[in-house]
PyMOL Python script that loads the backbone (N, CA, C, O; Angstrom):
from pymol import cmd

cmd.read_pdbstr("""\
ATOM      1  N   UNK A   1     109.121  83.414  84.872  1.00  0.00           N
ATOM      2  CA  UNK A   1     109.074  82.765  86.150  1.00  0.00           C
ATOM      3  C   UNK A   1     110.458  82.228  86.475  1.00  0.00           C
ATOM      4  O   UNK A   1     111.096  81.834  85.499  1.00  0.00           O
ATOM      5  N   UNK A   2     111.060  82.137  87.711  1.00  0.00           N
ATOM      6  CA  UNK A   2     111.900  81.582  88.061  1.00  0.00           C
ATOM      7  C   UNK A   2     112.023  80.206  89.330  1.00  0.00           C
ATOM      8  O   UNK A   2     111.284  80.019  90.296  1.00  0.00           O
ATOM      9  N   UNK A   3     112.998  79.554  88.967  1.00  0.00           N
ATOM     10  CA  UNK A   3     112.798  78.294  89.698  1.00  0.00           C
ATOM     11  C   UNK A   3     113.817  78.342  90.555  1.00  0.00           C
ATOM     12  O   UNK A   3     114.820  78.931  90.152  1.00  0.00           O
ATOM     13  N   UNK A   4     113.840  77.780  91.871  1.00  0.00           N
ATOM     14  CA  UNK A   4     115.181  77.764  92.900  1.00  0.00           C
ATOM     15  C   UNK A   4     115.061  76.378  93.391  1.00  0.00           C
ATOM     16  O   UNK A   4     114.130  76.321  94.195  1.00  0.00           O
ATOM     17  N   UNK A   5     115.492  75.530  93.265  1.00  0.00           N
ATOM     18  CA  UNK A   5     115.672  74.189  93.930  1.00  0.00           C
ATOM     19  C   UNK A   5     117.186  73.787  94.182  1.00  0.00           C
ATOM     20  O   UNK A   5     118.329  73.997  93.776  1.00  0.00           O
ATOM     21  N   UNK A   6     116.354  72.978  95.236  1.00  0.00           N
ATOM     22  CA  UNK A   6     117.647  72.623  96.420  1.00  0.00           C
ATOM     23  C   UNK A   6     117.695  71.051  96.178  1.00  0.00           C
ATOM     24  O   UNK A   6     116.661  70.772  95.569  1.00  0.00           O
ATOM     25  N   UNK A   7     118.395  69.993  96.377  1.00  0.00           N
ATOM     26  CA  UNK A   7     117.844  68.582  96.455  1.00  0.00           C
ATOM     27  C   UNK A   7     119.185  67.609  95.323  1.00  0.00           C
ATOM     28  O   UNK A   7     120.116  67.923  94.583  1.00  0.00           O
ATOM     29  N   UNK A   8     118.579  66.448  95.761  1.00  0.00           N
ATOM     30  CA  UNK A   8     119.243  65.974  94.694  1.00  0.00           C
ATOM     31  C   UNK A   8     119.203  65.560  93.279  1.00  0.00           C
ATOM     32  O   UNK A   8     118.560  64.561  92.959  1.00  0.00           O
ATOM     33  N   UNK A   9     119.979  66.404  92.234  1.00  0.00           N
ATOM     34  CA  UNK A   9     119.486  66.493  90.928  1.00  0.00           C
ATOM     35  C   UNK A   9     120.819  66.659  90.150  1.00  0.00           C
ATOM     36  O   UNK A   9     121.491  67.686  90.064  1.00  0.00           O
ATOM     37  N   UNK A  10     121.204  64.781  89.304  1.00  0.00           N
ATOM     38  CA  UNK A  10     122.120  64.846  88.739  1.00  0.00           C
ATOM     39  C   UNK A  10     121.837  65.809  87.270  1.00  0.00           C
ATOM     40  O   UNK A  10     122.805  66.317  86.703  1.00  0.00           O
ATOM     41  N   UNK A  11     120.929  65.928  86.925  1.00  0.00           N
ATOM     42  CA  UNK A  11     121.137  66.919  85.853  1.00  0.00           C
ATOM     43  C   UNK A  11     122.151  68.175  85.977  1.00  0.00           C
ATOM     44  O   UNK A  11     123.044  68.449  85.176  1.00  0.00           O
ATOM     45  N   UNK A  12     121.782  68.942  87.272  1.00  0.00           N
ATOM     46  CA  UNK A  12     122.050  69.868  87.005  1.00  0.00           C
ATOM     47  C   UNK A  12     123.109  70.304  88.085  1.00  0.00           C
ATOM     48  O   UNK A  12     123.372  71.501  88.193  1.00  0.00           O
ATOM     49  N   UNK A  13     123.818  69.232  89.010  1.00  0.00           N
ATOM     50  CA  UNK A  13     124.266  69.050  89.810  1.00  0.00           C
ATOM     51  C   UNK A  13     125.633  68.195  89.797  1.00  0.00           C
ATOM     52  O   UNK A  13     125.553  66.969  89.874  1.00  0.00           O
ATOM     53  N   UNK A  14     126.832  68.805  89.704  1.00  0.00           N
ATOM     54  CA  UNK A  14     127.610  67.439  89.431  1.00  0.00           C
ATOM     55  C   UNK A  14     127.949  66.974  90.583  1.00  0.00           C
ATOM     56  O   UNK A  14     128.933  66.246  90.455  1.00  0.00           O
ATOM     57  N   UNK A  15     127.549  67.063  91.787  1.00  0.00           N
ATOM     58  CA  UNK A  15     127.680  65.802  92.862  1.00  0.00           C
ATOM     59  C   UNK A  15     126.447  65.326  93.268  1.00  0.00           C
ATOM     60  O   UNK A  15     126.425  64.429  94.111  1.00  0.00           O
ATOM     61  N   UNK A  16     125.493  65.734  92.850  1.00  0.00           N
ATOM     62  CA  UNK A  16     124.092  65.456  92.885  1.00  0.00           C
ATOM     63  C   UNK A  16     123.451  66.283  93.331  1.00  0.00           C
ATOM     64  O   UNK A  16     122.551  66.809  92.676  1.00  0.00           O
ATOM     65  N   UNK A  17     123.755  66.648  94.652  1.00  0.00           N
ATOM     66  CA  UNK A  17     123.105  67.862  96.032  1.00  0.00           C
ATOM     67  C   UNK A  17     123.613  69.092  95.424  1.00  0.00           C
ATOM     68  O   UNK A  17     124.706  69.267  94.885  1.00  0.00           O
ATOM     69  N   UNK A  18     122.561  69.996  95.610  1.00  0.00           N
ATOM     70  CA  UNK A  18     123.125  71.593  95.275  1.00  0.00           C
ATOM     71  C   UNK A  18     122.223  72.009  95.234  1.00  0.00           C
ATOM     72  O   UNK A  18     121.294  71.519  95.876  1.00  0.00           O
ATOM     73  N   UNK A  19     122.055  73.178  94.414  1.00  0.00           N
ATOM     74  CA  UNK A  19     121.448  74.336  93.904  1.00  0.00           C
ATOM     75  C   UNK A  19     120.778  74.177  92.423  1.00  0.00           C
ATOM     76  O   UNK A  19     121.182  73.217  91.767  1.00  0.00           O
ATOM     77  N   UNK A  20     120.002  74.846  91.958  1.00  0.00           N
ATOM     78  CA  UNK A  20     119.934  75.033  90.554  1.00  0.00           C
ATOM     79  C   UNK A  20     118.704  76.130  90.462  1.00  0.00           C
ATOM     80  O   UNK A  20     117.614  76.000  91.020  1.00  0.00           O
ATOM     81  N   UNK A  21     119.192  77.443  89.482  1.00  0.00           N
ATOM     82  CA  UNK A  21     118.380  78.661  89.012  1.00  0.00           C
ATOM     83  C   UNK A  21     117.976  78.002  87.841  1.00  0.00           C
ATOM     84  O   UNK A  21     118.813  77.556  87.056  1.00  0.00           O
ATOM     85  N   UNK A  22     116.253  77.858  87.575  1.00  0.00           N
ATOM     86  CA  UNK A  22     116.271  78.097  86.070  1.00  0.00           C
ATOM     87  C   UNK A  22     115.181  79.445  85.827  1.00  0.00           C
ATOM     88  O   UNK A  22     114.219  79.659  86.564  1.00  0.00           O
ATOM     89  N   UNK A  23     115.478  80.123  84.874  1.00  0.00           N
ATOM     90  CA  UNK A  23     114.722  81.167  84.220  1.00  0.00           C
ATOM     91  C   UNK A  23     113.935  80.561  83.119  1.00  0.00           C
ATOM     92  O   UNK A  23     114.466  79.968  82.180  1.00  0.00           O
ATOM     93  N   UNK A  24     112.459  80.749  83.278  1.00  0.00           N
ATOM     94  CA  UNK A  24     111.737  81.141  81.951  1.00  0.00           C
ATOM     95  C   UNK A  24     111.179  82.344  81.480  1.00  0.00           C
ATOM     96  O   UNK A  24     110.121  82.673  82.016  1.00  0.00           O
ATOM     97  N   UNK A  25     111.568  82.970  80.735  1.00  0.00           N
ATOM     98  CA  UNK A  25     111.076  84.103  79.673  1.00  0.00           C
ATOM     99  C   UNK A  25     109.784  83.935  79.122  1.00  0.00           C
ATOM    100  O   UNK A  25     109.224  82.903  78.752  1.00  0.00           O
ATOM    101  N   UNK A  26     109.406  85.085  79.126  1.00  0.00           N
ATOM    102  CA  UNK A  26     108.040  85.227  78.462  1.00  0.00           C
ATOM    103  C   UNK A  26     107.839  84.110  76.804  1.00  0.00           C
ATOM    104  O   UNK A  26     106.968  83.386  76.323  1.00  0.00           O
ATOM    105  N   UNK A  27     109.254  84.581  76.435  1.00  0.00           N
ATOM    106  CA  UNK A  27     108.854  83.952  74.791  1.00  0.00           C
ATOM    107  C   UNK A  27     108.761  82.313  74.638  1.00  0.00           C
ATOM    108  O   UNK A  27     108.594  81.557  73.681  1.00  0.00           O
ATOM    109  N   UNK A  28     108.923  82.166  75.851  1.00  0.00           N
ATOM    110  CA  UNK A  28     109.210  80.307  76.230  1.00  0.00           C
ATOM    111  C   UNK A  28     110.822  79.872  76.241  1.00  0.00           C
ATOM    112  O   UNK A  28     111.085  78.694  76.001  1.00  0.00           O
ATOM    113  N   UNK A  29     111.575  80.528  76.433  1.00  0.00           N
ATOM    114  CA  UNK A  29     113.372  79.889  76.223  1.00  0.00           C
ATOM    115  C   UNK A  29     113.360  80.016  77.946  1.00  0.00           C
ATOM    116  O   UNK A  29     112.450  80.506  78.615  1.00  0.00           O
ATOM    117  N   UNK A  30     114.593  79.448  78.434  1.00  0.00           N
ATOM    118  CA  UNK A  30     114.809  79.402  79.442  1.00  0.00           C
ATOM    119  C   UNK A  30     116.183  78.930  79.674  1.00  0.00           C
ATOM    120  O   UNK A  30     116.768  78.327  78.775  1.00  0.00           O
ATOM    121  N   UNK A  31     116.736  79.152  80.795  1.00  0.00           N
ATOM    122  CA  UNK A  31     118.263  79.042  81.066  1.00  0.00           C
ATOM    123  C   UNK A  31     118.381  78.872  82.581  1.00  0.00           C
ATOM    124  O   UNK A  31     117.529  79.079  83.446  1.00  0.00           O
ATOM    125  N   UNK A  32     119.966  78.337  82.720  1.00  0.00           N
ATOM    126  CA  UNK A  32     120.135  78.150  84.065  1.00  0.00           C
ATOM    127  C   UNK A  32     121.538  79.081  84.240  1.00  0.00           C
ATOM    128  O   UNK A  32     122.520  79.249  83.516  1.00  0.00           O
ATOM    129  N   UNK A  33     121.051  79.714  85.851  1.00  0.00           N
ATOM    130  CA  UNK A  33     122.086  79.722  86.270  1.00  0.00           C
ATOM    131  C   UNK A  33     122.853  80.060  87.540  1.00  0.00           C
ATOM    132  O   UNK A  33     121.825  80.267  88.185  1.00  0.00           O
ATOM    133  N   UNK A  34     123.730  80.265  88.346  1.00  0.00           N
ATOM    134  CA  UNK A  34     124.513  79.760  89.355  1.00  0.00           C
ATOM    135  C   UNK A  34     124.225  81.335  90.025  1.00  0.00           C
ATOM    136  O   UNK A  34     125.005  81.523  90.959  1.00  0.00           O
ATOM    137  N   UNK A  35     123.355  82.444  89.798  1.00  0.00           N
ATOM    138  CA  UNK A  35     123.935  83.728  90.525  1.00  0.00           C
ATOM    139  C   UNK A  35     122.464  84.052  91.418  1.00  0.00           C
ATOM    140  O   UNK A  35     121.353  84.421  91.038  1.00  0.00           O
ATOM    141  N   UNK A  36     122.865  83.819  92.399  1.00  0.00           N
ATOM    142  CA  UNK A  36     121.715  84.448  93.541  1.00  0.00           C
ATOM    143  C   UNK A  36     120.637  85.777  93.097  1.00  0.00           C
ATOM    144  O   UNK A  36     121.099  86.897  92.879  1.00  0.00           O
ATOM    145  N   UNK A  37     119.412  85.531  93.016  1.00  0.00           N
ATOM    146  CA  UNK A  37     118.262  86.193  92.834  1.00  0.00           C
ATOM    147  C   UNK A  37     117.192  86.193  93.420  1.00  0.00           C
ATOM    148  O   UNK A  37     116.555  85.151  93.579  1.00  0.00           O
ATOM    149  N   UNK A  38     116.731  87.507  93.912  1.00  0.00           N
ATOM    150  CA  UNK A  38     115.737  87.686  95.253  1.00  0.00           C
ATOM    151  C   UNK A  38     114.225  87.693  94.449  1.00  0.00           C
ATOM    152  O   UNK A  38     114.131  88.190  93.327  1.00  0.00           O
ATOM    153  N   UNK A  39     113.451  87.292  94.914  1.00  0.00           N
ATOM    154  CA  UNK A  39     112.414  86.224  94.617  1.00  0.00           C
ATOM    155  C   UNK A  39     111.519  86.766  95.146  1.00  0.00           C
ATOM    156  O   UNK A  39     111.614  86.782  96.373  1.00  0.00           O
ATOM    157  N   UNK A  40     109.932  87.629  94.380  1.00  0.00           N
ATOM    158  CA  UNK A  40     108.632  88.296  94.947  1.00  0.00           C
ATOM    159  C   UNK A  40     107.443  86.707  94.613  1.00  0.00           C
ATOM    160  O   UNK A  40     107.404  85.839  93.741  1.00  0.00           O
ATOM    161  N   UNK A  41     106.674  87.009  95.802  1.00  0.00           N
ATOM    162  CA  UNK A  41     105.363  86.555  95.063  1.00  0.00           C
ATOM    163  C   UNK A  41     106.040  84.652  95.340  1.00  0.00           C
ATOM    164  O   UNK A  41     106.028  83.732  94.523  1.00  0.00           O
ATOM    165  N   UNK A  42     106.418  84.653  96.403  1.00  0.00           N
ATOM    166  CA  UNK A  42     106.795  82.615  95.969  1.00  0.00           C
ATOM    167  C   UNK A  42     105.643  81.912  96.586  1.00  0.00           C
ATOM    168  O   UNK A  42     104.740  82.235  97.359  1.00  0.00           O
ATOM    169  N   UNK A  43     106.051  80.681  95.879  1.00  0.00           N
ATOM    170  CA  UNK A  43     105.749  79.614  96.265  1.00  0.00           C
ATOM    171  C   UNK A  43     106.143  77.968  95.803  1.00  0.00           C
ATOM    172  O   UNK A  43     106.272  77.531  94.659  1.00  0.00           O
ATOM    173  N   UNK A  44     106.262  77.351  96.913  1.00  0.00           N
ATOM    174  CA  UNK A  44     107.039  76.496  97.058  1.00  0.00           C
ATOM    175  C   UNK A  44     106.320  75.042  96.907  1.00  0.00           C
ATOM    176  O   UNK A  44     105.103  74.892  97.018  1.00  0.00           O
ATOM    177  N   UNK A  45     107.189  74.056  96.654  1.00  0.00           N
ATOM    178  CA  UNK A  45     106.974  73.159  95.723  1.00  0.00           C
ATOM    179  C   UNK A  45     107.513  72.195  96.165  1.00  0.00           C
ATOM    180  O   UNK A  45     108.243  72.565  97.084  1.00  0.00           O
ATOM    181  N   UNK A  46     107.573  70.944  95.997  1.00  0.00           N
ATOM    182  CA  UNK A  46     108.346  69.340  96.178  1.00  0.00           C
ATOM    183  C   UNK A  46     108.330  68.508  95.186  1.00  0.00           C
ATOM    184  O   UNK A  46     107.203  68.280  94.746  1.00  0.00           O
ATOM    185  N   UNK A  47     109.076  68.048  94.752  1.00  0.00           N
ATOM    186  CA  UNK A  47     109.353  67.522  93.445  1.00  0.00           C
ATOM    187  C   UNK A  47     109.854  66.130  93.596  1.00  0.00           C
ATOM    188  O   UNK A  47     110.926  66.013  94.189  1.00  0.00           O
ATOM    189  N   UNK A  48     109.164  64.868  93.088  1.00  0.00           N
ATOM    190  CA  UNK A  48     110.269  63.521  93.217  1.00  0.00           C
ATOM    191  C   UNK A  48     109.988  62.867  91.963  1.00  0.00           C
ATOM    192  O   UNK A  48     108.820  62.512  91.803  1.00  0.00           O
ATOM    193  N   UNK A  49     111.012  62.578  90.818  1.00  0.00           N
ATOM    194  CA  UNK A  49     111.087  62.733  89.819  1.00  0.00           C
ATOM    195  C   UNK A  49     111.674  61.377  89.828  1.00  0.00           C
ATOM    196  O   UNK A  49     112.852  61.027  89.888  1.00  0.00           O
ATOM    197  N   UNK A  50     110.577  60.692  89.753  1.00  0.00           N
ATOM    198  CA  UNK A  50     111.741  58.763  89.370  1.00  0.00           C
ATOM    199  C   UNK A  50     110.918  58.104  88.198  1.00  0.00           C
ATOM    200  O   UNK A  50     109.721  57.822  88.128  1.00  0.00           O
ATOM    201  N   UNK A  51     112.122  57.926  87.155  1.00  0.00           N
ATOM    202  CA  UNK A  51     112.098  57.532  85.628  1.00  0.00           C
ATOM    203  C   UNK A  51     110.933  58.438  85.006  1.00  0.00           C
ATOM    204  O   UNK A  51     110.995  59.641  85.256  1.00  0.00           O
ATOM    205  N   UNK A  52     110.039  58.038  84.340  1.00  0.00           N
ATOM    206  CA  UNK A  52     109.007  59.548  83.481  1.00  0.00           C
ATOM    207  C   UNK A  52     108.075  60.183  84.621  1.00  0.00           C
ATOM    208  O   UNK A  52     107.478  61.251  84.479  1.00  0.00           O
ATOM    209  N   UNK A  53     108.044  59.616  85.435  1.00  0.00           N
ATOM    210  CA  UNK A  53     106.562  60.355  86.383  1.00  0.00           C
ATOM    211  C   UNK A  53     106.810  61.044  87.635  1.00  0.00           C
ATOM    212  O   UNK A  53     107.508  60.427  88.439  1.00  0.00           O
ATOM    213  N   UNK A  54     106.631  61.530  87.779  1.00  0.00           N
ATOM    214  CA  UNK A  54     106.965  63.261  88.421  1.00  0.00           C
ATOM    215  C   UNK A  54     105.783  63.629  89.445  1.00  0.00           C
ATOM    216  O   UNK A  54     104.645  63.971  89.124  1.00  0.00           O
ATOM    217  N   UNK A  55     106.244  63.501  90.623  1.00  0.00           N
ATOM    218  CA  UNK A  55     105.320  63.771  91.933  1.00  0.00           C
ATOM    219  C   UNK A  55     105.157  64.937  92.863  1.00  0.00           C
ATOM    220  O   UNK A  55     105.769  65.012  93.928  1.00  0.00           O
ATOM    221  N   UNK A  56     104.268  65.895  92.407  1.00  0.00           N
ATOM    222  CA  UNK A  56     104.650  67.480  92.831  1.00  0.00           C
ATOM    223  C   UNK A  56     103.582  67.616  93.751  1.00  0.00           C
ATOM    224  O   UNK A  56     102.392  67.524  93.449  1.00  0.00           O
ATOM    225  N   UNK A  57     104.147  67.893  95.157  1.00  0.00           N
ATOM    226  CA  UNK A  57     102.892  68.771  96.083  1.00  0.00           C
ATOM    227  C   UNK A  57     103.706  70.341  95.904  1.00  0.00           C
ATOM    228  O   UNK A  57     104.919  70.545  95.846  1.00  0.00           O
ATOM    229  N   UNK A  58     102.837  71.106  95.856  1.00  0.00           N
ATOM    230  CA  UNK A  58     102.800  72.427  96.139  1.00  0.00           C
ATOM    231  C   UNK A  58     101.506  73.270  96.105  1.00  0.00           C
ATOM    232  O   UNK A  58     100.344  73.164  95.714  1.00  0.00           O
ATOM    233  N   UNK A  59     102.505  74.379  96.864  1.00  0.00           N
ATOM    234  CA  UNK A  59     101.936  74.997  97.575  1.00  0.00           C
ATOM    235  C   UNK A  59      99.924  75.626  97.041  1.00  0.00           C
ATOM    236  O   UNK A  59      98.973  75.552  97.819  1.00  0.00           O
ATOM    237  N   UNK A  60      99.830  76.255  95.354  1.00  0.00           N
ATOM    238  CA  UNK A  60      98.850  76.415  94.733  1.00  0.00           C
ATOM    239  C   UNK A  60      98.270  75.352  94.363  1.00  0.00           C
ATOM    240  O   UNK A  60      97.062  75.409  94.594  1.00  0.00           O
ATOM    241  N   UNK A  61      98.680  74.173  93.775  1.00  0.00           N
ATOM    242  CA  UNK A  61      98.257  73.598  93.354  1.00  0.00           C
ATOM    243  C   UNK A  61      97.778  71.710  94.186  1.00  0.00           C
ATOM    244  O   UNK A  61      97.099  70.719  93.917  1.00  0.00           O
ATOM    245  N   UNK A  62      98.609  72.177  95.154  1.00  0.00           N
ATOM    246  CA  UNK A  62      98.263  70.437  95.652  1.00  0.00           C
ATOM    247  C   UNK A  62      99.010  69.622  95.284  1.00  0.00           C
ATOM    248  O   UNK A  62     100.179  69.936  95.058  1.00  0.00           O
ATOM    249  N   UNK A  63      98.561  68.332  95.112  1.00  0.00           N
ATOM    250  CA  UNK A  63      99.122  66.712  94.749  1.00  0.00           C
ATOM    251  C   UNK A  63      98.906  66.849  93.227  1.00  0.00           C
ATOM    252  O   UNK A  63      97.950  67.308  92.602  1.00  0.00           O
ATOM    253  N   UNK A  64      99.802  66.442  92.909  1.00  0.00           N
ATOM    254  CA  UNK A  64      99.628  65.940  90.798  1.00  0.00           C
ATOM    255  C   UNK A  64     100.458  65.219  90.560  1.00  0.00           C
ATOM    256  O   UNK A  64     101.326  65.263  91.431  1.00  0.00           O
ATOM    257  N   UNK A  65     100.698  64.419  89.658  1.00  0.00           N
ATOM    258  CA  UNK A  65     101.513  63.632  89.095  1.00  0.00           C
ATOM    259  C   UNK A  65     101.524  63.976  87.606  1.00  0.00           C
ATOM    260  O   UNK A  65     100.582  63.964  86.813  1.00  0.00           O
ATOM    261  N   UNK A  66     102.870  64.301  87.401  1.00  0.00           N
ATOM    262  CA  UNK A  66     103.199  64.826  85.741  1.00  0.00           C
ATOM    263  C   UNK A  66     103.779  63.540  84.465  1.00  0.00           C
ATOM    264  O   UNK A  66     104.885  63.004  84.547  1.00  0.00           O
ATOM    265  N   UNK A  67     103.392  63.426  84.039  1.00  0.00           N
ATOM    266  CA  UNK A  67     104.762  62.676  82.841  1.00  0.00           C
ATOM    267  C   UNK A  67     105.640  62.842  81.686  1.00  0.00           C
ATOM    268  O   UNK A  67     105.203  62.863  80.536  1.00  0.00           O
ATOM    269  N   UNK A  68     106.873  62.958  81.985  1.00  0.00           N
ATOM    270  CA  UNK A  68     107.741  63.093  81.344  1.00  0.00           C
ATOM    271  C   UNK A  68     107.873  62.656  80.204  1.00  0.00           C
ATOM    272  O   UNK A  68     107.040  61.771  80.008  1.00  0.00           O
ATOM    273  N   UNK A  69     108.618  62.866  79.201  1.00  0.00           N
ATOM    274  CA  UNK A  69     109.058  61.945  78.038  1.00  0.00           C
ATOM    275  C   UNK A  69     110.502  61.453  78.518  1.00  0.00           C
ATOM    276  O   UNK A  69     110.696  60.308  78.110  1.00  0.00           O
ATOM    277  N   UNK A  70     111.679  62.007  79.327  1.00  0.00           N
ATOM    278  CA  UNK A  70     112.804  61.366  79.541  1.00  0.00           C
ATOM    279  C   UNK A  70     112.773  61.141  80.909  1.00  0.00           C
ATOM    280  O   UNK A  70     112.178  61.863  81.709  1.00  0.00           O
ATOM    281  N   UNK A  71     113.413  60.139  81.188  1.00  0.00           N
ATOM    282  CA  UNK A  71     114.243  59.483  82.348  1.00  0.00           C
ATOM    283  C   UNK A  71     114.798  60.126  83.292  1.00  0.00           C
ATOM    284  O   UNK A  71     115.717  60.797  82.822  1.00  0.00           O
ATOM    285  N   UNK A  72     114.667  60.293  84.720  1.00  0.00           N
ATOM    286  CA  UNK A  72     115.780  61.097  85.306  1.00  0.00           C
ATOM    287  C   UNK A  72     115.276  60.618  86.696  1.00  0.00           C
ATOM    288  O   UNK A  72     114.338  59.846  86.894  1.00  0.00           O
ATOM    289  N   UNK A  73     115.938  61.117  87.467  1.00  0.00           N
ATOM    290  CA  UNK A  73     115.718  60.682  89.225  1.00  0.00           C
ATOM    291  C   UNK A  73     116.217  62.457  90.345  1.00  0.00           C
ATOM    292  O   UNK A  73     117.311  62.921  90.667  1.00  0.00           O
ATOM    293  N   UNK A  74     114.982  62.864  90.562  1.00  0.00           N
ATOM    294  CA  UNK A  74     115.442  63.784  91.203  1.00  0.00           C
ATOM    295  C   UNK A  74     114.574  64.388  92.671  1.00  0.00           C
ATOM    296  O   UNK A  74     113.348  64.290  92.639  1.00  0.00           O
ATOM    297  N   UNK A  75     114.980  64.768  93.453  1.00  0.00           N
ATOM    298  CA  UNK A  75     114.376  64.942  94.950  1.00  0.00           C
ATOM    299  C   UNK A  75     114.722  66.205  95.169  1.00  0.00           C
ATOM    300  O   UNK A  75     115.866  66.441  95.557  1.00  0.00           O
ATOM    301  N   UNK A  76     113.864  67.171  94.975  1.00  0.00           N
ATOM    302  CA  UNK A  76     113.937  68.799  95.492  1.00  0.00           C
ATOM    303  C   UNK A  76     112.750  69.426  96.084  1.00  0.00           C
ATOM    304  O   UNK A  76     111.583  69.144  95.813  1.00  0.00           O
ATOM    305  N   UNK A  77     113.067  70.099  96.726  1.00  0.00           N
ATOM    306  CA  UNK A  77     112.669  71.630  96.822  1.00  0.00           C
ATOM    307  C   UNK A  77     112.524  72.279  96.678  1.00  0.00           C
ATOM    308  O   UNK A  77     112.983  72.887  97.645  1.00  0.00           O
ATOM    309  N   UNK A  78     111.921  73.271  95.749  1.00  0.00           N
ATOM    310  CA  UNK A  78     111.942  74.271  95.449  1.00  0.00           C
ATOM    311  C   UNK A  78     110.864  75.697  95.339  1.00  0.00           C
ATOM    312  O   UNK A  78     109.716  75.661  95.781  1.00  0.00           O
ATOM    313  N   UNK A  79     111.390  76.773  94.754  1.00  0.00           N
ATOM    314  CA  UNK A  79     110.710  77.640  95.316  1.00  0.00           C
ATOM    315  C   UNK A  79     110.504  78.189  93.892  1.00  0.00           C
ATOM    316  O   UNK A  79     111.462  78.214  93.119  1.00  0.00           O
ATOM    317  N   UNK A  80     109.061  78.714  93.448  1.00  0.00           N
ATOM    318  CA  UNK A  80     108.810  79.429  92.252  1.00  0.00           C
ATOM    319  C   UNK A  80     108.309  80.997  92.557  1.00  0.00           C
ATOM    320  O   UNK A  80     107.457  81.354  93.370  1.00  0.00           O
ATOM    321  N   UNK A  81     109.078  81.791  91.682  1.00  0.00           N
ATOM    322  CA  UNK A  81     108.646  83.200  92.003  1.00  0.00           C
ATOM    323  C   UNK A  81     108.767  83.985  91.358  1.00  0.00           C
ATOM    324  O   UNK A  81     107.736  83.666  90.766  1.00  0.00           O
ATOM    325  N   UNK A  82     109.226  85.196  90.598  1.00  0.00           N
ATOM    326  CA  UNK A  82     109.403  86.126  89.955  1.00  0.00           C
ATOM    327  C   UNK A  82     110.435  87.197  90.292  1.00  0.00           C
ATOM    328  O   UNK A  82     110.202  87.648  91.413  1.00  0.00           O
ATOM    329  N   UNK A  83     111.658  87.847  89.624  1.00  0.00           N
ATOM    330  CA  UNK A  83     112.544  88.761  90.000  1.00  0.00           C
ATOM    331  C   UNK A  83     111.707  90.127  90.278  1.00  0.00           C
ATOM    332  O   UNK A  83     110.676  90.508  89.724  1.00  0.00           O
ATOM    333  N   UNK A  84     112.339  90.644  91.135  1.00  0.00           N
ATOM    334  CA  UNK A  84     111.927  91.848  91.798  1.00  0.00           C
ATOM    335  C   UNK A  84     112.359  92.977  90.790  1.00  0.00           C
ATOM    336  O   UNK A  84     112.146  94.159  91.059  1.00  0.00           O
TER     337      UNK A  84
END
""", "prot")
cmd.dss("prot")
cmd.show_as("cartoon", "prot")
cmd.util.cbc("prot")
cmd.orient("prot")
């Protein structure tokens, strides 16, 4: 599966606002990275991520609230889908 978010996210962002690709692989590893990839099958997502608890509407699934084990603060967008 692949992830595309837009928003603000010092993790993965060094001015905060940007971009960020992450890939997960079948075997469970996953990686990020910076090169444009066209995207079958999406769906899209909202993410607000302040200290462990994690507030996702999207698109399959609705309203949930996740919890983290680490800390972070983040506000995106994003889009989940699969390479063509």
């Amino acid at each position: 599966m692949i992830y595309v978010e837009y928003g603000l996210d010092f993790d993965n962002n060094r001015f905060g606002f940007g971009r960020s690709v992450e890939i997960e692989n079948d075997d469970g590893t996953e990686y990020r990275t910076k090169e444009k990839i066209k995207l079958t099958q999406k769906r899209y997502y909202f993410r607000f991520w302040i200290g462990k608890l994690v507030f996702v509407i999207s698109q399959d699934k609705g309203f949930e609230i996740v919890h983290k084990k680490r800390y972070n603060f983040k506000i995106v967008f994003g889009i989940e889908g699969k390479n063509k």
